[in-house]
C-alpha positions in Angstrom: -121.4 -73.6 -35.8 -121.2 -71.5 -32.8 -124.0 -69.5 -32.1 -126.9 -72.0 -34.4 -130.2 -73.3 -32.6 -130.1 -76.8 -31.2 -132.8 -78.9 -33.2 -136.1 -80.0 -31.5 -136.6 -82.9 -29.3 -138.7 -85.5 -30.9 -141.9 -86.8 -29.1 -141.6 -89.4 -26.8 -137.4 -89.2 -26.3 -136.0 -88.7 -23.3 -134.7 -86.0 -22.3 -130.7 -86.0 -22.1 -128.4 -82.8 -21.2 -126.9 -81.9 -24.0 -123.2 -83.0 -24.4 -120.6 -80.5 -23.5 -117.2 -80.4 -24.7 -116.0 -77.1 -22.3 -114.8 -78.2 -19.1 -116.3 -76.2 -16.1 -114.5 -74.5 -13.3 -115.7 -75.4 -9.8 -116.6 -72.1 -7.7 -113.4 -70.9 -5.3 -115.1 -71.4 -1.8 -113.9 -68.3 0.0 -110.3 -68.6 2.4 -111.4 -69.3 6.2 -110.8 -66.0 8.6 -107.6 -66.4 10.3 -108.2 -67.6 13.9 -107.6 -65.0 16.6 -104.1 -64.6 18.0 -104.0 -65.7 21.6 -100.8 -63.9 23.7 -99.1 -67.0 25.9 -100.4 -67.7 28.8 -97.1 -67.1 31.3 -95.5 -70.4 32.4 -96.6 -71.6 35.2 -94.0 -72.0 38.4 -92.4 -75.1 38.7 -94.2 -77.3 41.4 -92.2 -78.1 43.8 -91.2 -74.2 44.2 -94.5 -73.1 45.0 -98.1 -74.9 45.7 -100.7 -75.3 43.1 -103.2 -72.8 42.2 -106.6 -73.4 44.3 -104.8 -75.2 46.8 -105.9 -74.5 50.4 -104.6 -70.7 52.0 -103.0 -70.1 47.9 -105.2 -67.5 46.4 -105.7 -68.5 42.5 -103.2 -66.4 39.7 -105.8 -63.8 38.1 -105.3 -63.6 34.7 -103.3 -61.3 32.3 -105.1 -58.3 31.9 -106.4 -58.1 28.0 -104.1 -56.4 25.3 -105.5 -53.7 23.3 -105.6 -54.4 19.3 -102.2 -53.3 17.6 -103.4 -50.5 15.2 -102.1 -51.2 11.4 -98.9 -48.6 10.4 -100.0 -45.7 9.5 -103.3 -45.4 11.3 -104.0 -42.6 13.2 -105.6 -42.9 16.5 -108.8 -40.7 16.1 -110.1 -41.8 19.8 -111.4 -38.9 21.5 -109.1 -37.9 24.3 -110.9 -37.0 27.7 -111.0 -33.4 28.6 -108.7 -33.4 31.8 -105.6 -34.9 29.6 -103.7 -32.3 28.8 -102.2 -31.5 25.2 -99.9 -34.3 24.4 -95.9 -33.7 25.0 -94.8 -33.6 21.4 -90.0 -34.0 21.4 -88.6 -32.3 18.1 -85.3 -33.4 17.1 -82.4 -31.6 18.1 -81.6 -30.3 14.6 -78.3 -31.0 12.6 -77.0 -27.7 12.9 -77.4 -27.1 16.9 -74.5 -25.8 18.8 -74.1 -26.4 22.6 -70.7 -24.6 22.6 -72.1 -21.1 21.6 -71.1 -18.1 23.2 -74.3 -16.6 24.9 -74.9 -12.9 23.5 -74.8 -9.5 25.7 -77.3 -7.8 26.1 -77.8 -4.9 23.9 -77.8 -1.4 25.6 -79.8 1.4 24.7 -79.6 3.2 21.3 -77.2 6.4 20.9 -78.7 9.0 20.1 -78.1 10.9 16.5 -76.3 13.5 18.6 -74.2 10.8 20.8 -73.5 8.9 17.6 -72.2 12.4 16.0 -70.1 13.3 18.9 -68.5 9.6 19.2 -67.6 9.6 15.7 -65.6 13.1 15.8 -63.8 12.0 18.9 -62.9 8.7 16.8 -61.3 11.0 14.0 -59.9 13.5 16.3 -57.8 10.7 18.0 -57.3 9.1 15.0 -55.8 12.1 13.1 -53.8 12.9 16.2 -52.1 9.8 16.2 -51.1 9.3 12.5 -49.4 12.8 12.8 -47.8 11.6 15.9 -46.6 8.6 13.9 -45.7 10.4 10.6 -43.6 12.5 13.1 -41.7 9.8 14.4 -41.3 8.1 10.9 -40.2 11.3 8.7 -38.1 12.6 11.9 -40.0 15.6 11.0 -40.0 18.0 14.1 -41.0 21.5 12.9 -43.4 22.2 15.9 -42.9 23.8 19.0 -40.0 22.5 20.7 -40.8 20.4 23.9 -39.7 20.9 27.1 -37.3 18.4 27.4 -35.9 19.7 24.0 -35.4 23.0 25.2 -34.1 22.3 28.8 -31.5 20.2 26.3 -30.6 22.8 24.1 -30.0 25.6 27.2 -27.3 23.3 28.4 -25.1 23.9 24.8 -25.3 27.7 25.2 -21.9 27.8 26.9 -19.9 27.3 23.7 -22.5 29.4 21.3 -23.6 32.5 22.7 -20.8 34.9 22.5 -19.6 36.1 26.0 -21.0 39.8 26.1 -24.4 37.8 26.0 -23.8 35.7 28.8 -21.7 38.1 31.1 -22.1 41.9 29.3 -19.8 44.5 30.1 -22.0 46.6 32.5 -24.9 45.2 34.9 -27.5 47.8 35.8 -29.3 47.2 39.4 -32.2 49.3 39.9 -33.2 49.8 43.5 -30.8 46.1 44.5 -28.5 48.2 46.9 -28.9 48.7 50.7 -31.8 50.6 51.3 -32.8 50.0 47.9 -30.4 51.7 46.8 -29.3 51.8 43.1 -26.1 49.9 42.0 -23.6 49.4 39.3 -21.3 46.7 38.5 -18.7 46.6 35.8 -16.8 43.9 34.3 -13.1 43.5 35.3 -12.2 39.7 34.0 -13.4 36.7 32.5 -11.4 33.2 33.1 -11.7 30.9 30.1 -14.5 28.4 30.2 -12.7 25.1 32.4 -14.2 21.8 34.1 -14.9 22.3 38.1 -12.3 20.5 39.2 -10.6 23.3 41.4 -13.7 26.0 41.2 -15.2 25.2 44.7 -14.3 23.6 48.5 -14.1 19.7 48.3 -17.5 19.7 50.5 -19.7 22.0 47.2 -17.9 19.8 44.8 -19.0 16.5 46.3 -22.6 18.2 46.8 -22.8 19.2 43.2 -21.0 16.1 42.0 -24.7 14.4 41.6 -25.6 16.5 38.9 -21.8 16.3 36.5 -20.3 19.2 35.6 -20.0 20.0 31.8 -18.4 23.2 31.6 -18.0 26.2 34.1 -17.9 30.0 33.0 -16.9 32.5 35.3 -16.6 36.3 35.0 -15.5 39.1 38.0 -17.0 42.2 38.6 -16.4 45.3 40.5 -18.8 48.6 41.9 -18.5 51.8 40.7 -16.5 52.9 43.9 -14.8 49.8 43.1 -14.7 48.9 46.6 -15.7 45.1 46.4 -15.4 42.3 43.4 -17.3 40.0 43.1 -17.4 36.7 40.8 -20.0 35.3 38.7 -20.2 31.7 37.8 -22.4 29.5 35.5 -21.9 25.5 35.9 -23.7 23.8 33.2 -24.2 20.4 34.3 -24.7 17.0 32.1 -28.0 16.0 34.6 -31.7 15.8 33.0 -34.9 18.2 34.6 -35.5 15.1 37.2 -32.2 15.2 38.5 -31.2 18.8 38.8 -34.8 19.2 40.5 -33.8 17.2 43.1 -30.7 18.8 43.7 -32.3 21.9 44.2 -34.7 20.2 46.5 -31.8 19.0 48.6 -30.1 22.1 48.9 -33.4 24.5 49.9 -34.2 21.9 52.3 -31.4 21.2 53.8 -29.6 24.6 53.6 -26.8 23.6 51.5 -26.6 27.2 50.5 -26.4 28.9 53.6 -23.8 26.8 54.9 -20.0 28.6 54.9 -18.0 25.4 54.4 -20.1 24.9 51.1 -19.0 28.4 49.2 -17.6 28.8 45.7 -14.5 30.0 44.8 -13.8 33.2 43.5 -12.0 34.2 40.0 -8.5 36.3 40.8 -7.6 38.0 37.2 -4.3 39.0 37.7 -3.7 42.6 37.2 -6.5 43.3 37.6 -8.6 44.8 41.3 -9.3 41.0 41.7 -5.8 40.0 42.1 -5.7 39.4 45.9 -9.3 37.8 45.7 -8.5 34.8 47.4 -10.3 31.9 49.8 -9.5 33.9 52.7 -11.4 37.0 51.5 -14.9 35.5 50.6 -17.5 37.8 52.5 -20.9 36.6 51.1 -22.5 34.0 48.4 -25.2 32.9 47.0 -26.3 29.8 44.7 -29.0 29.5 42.6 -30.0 25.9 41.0 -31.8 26.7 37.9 -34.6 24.0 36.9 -35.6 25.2 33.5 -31.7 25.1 32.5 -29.4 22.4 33.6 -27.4 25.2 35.2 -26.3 26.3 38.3 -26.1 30.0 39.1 -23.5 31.3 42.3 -21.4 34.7 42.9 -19.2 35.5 46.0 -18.3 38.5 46.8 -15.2 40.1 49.2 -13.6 43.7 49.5 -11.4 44.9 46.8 -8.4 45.8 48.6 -7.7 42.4 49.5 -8.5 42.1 53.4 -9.5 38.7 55.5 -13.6 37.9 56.1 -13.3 36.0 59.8 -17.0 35.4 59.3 -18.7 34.8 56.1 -22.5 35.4 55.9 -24.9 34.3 53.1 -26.4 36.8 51.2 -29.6 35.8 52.2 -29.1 36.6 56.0 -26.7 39.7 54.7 -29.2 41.4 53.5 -32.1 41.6 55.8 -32.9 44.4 57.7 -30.8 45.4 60.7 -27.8 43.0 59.7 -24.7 44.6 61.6 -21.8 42.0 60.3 -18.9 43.7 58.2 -20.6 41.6 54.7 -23.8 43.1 55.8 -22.8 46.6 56.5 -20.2 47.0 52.9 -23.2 45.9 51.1 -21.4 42.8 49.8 -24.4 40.3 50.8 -26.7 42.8 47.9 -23.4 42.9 45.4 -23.3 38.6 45.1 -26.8 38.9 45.0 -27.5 41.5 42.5 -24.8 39.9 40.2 -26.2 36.5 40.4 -29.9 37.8 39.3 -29.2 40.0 36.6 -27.0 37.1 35.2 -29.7 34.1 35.5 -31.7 36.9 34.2 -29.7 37.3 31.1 -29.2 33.7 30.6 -33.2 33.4 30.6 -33.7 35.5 28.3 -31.0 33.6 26.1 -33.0 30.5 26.5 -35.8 31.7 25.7 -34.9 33.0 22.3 -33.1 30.5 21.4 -36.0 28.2 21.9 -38.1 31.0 19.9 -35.8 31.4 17.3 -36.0 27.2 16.5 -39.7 27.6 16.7 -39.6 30.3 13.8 -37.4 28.2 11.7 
């Protein structure tokens, strides 16, 4: 039974070991250390290549310097470093989400102001208002403003067939103080030729110098004094050219003096029946033209002596009408006559424009 006393030796027996039935285990002896790893020594140069080491005039082959003990992974070398090494160079990554092909970033100026910022943004709307009623203009065709310039200069150039005649040449032209000597003067309306193209209204030379700007239609009227001693006719070419064009034609002709020259004169109106009825080439005395640059319209009048008589020398009105002029234009008064009737027309026809152009602003 496991556990009950063994019974007493008796006196004089030897004394046995006990019997045992357990078998014993025999004591682990513990493992040998693992002997030291030894790096290679480097192999030795063959000998016929190079003498032995410790032979005369060869120094011997020092040996390898020793290797410092591998630390186990995972250690951390807690050493301390000597105080002139600097901190160690530590390389992060480049991370996943680096970019060499960025654009660099400007600068950022200074900040605006509350009062800059407030004065930017009302020029933004300003501009932006202005152009979306420039745009709902051009889309809706809706013109109601003021006319333009270009609009107007347009629409003078269609007054020859709607303004009634009396409008354009009236009946009775008054000239305060635009006789000789200042002199005040009459003129009266004898004849008006039916509006007609230019083919035969002026000398070959003034039609191929007004050719430039195309002639749309020409009106004419004649008038006479009240002595009715001299006629003179009135004419208003309305020509197809634009502002640019007809302001070049009247740059050519002040500068060079297309209007002053005698083979360049228009042709007068002879009404028949009329005190105009011998006004002929031959009888011109003085002219003067006019090229209008607000109208696309040219403004002339000649001028000759009623009873039909021959001008050997022609003089401009310009030149007739200065002071101390002794030629037979300058001394009838006939260089003041074309040019009197001329301004109170282009006068007239101003005014005309500019109502018209007022009357299509109203509406």
């Amino acid at each position: 039974m496991p556990g009950a006393p063994l019974p007493p030796v008796a006196p004089g027996a030897s004394k046995e070991a006990p019997a045992e039935s357990t078998t014993r285990l025999r004591p682990v002896p513990p493992a040998p250390a693992a002997p030291p790893v030894t790096p290679p020594a480097p192999a030795a140069p063959p000998a016929a290549s190079s003498p032995a080491p410790g032979a005369a005039g060869v120094p011997p082959i020092p040996p390898p310097p020793p290797q410092p003990p591998r630390r186990p992974v995972g250690a951390v070398d807690l050493t301390p470093r000597p105080e002139t090494a600097g901190r160690p160079f530590v390389r992060l990554a480049r991370p996943d989400h680096y970019d060499d092909s960025t654009t660099l970033l400007r600068p950022v100026g200074p900040r605006l102001t509350p009062r800059t910022a407030a004065i930017a943004a009302c020029l933004v709307l300003g501009l932006g208002l202005l152009g979306g009623a420039t745009t709902g203009t051009l889309l809706t065709g809706d013109d109601s403003g003021p006319p333009s310039v270009q609009t107007a200069y347009r629409e003078a150039g269609q007054l020859w067939h709607g303004v009634p005649v009396d409008q354009l040449f009236p009946r009775t032209l008054k000239g305060e103080g635009a006789g000789p000597g200042r002199a005040d003067r009459t003129w009266t309306r004898i004849a008006v030729a039916p509006d007609a193209t230019c083919a035969n209204a002026f000398d070959p030379l003034l039609h191929k110098a007004l050719r430039s700007a195309g002639c749309l239609r020409l009106l004419r009227a004649t008038y006479t004094d009240a002595t009715q001693s001299s006629v003179t006719t009135v004419g208003l070419m309305f020509t197809k050219a634009d502002a640019e064009a007809t302001q070049a034609l009247r740059s050519r002709f002040m500068e060079q003096g297309l209007d002053r020259r005698d083979d360049l004169m228009p042709r007068p109106y002879a009404a028949k029946d009329t005190l105009a009825a011998g006004f002929g080439d031959r009888q011109r005395a003085s002219w003067a033209i006019n090229i209008l640059t607000d109208a696309p319209v040219v403004v002339y009048a000649v001028s000759g002596f009623a009873d039909g008589r021959t001008v050997s020398e022609p003089q401009p009105a310009a030149d007739a009408m200065k002071s101390g002029a002794t030629s037979a234009p300058a001394q009838a008064g006939l260089g003041h006559d074309a040019q009197g009737v001329a301004d109170r027309i282009e006068r007239d026809l101003r005014k005309t424009v500019k109502k018209t152009a007022d009357r299509d602003t109203e509406q």
